[in-house]
Z-matrix of the N, CA and C atoms (Angstrom, degrees):
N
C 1 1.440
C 2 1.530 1 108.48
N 3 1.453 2 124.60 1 123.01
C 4 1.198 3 139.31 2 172.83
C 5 1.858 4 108.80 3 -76.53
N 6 1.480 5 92.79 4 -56.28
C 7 1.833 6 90.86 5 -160.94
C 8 1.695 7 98.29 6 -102.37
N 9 1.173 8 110.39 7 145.14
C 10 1.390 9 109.76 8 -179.00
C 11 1.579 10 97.50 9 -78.64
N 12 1.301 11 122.51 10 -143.61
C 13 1.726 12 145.94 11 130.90
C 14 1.243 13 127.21 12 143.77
N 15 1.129 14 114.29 13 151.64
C 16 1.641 15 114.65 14 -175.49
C 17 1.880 16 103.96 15 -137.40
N 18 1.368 17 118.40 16 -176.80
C 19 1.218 18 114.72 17 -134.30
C 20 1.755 19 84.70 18 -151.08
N 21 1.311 20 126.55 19 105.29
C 22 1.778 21 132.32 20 -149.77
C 23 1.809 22 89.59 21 -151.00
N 24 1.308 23 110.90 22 92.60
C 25 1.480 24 107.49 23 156.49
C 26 1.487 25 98.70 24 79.67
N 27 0.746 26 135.39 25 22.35
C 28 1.559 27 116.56 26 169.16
C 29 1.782 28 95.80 27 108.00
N 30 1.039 29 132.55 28 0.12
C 31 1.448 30 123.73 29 -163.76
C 32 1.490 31 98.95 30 -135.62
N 33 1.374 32 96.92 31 127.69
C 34 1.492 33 103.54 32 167.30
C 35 1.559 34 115.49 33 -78.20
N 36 1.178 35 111.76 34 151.15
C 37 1.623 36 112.09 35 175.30
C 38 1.331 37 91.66 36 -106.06
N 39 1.364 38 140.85 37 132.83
C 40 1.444 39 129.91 38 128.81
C 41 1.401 40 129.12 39 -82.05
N 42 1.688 41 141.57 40 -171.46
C 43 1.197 42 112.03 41 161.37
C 44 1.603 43 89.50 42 177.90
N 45 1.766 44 102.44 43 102.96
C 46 1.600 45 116.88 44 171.71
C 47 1.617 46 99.89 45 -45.08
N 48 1.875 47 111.43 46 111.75
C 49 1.650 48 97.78 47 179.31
C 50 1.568 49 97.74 48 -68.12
N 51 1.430 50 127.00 49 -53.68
C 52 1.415 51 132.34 50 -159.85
C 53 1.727 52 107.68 51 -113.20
N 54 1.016 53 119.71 52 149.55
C 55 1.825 54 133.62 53 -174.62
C 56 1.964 55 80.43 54 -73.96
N 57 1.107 56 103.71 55 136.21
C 58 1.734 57 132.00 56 -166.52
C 59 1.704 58 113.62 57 -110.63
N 60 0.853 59 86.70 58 133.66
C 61 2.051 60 92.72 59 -160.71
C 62 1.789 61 83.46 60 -105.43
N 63 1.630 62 101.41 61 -177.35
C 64 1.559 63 99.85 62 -165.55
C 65 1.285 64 106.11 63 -86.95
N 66 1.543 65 134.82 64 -2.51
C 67 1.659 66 138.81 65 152.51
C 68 1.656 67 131.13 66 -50.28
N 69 1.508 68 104.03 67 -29.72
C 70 1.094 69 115.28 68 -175.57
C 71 1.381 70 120.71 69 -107.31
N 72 1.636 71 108.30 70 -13.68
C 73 1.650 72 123.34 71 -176.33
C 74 1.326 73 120.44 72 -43.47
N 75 1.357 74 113.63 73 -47.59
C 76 1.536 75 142.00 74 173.98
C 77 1.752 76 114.58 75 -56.83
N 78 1.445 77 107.20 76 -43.01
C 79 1.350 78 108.93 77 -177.68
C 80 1.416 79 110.13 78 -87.19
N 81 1.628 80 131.40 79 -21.03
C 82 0.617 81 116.75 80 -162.55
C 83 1.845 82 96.02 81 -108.18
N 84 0.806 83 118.66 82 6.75
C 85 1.618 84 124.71 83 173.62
C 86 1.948 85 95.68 84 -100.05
N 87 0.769 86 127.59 85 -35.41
C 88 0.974 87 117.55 86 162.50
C 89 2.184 88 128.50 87 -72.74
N 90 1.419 89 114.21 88 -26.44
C 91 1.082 90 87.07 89 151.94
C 92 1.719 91 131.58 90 -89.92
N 93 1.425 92 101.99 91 -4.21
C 94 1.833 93 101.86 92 165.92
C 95 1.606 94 107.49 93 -63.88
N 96 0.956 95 115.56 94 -22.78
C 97 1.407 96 125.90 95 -168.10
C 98 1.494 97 103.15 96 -75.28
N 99 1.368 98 115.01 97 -54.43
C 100 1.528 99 119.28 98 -177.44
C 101 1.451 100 104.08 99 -70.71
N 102 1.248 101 127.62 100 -50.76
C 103 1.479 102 134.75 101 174.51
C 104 1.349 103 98.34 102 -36.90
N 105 1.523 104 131.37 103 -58.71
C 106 1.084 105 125.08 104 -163.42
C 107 1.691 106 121.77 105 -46.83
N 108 1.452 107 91.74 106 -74.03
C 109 2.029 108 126.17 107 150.45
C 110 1.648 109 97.69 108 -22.63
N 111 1.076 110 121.38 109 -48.78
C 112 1.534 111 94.94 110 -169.29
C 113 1.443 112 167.11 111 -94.72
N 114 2.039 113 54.02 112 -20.13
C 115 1.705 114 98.64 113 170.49
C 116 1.970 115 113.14 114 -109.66
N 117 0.855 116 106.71 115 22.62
C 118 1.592 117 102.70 116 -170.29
C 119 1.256 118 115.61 117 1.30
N 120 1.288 119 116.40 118 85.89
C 121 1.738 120 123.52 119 173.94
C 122 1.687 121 110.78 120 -71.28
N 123 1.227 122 104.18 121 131.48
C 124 2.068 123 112.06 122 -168.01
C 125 1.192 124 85.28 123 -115.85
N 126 1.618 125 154.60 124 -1.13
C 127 1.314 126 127.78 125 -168.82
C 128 2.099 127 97.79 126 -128.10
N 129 1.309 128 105.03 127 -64.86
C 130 1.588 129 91.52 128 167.76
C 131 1.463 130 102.44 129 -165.08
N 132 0.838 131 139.25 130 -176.52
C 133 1.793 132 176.15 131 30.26
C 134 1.614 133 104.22 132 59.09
N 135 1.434 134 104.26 133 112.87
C 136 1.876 135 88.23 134 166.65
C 137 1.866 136 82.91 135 -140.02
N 138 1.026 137 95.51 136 156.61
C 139 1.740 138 107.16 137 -175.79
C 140 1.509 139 91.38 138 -148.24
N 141 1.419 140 115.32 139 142.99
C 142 1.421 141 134.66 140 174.48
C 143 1.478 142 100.35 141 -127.40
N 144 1.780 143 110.29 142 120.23
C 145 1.099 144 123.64 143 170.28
C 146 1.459 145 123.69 144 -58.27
N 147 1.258 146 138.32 145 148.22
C 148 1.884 147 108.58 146 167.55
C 149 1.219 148 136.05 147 -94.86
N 150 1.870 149 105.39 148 18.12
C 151 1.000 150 105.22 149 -169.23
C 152 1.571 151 101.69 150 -161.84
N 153 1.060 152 122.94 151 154.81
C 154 1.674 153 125.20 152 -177.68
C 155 1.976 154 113.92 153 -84.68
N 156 1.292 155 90.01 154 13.95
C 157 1.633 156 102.85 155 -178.07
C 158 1.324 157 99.70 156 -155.44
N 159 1.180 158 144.19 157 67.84
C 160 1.313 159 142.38 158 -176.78
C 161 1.750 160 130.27 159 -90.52
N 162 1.160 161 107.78 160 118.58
C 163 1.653 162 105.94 161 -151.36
C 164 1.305 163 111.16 162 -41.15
N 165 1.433 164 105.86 163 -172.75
C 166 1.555 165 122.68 164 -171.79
C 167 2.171 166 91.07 165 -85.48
N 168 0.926 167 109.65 166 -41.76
C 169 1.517 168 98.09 167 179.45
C 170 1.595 169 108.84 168 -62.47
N 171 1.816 170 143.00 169 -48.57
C 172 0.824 171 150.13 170 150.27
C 173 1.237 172 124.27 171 -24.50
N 174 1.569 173 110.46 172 -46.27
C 175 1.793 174 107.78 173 156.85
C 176 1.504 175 134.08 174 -62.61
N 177 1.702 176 86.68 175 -38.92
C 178 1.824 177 84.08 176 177.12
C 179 1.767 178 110.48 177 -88.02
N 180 1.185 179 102.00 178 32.43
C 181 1.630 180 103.97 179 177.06
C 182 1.718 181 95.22 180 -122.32
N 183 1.252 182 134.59 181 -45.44
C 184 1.378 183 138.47 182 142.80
C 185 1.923 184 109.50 183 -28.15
N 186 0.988 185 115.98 184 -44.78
C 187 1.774 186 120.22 185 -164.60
C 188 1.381 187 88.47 186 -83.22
N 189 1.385 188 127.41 187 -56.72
C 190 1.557 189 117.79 188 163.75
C 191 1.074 190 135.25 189 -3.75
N 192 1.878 191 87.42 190 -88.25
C 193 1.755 192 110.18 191 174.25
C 194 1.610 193 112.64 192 -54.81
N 195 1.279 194 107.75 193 -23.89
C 196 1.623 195 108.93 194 -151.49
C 197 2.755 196 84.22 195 -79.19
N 198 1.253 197 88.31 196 -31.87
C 199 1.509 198 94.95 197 -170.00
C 200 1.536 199 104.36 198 -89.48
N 201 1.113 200 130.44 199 -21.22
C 202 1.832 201 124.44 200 163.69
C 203 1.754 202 99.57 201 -76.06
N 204 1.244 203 113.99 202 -52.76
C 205 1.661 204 103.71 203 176.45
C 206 1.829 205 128.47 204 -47.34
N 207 1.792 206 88.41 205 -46.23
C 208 1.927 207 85.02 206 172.43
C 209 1.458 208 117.27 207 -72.17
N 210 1.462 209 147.91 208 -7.20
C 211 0.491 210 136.92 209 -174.33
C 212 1.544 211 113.08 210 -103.22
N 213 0.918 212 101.27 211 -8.94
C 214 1.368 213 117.82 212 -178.26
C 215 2.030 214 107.46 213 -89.34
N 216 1.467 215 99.38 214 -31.71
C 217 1.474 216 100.99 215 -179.46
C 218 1.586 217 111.49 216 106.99
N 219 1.371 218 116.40 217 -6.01
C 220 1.500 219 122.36 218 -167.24
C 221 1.619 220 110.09 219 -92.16
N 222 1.068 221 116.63 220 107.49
C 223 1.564 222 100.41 221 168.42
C 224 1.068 223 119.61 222 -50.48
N 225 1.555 224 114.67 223 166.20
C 226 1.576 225 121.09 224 -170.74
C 227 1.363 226 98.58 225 -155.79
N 228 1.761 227 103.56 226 115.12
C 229 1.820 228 107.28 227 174.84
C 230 1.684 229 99.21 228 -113.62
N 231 1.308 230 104.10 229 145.59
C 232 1.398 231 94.18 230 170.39
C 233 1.894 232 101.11 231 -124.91
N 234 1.132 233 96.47 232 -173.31
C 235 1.429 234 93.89 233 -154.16
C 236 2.019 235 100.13 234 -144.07
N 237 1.300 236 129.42 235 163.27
C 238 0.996 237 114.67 236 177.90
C 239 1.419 238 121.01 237 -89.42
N 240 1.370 239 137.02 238 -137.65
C 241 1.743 240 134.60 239 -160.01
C 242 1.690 241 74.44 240 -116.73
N 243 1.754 242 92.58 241 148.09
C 244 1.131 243 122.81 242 176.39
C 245 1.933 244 105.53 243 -51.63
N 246 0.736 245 115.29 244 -53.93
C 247 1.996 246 116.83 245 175.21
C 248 1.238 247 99.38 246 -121.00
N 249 1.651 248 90.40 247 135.99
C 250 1.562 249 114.16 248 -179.17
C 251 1.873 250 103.90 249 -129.00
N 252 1.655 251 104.61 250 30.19
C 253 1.287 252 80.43 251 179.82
C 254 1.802 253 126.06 252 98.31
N 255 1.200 254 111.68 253 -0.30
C 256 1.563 255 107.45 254 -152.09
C 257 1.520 256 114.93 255 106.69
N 258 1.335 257 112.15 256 -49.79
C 259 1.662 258 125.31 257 -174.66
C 260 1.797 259 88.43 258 -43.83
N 261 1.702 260 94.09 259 150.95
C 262 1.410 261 101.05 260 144.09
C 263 1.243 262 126.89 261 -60.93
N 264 1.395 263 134.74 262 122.12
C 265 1.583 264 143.68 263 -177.80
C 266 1.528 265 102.85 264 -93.37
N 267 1.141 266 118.74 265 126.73
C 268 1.378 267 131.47 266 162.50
C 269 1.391 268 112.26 267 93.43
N 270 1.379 269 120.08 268 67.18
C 271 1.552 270 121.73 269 176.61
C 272 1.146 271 88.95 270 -86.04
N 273 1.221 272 131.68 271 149.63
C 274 1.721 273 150.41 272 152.86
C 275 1.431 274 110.09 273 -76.59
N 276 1.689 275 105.06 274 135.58
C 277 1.140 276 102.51 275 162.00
C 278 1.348 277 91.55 276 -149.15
N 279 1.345 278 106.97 277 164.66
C 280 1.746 279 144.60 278 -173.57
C 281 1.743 280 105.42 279 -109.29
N 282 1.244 281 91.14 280 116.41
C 283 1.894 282 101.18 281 172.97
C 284 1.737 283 100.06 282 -109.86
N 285 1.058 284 80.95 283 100.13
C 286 2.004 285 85.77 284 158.85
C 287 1.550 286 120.91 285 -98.41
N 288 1.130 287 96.14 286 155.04
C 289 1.879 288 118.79 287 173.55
C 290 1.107 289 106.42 288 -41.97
N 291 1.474 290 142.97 289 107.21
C 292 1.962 291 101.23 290 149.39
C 293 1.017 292 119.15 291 -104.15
């Protein structure tokens, strides 16, 4: 299992457990995909990166989710890795369409 997630109020949680190399990109865009389908989320999308530098495969699995969510109408914030070190963990951010 690549993506964790659970399903709290109307909002899906997702959450990259491990930073994703280009072997796993595919599988793991595909279970955001089923997550999506199964749970019909009406309030938003939250995805937690696993890392404060998260590869180039990890992004285009983020650009994914970020393009099944707009079309769907659901916002989608993602957020950073649970410990950063001291850092504040979990700034929110909002990806819009342009």
């Amino acid at each position: 299992m690549l993506i964790g997630h659970n399903v709290e109020d109307g909002v899906l949680h997702l959450a990259i457990l491990r930073d994703l190399d280009i072997s796993s990109r595919a599988a793991a865009t595909l279970e955001i995909e089923m997550a999506l389908f199964a749970h019909r989320p009406y309030g938003r999308v939250r995805v937690q990166l696993p890392t404060a530098d998260p590869s180039p495969a990890s992004l285009s699995v983020l650009a994914r989710a970020r393009r099944l969510c707009g079309r769907r109408g659901i916002p989608l914030v993602v957020v950073g890795p649970p410990d950063l070190g001291g850092r504040r963990a979990g700034r929110r951010v909002t990806l819009r369409e342009t």
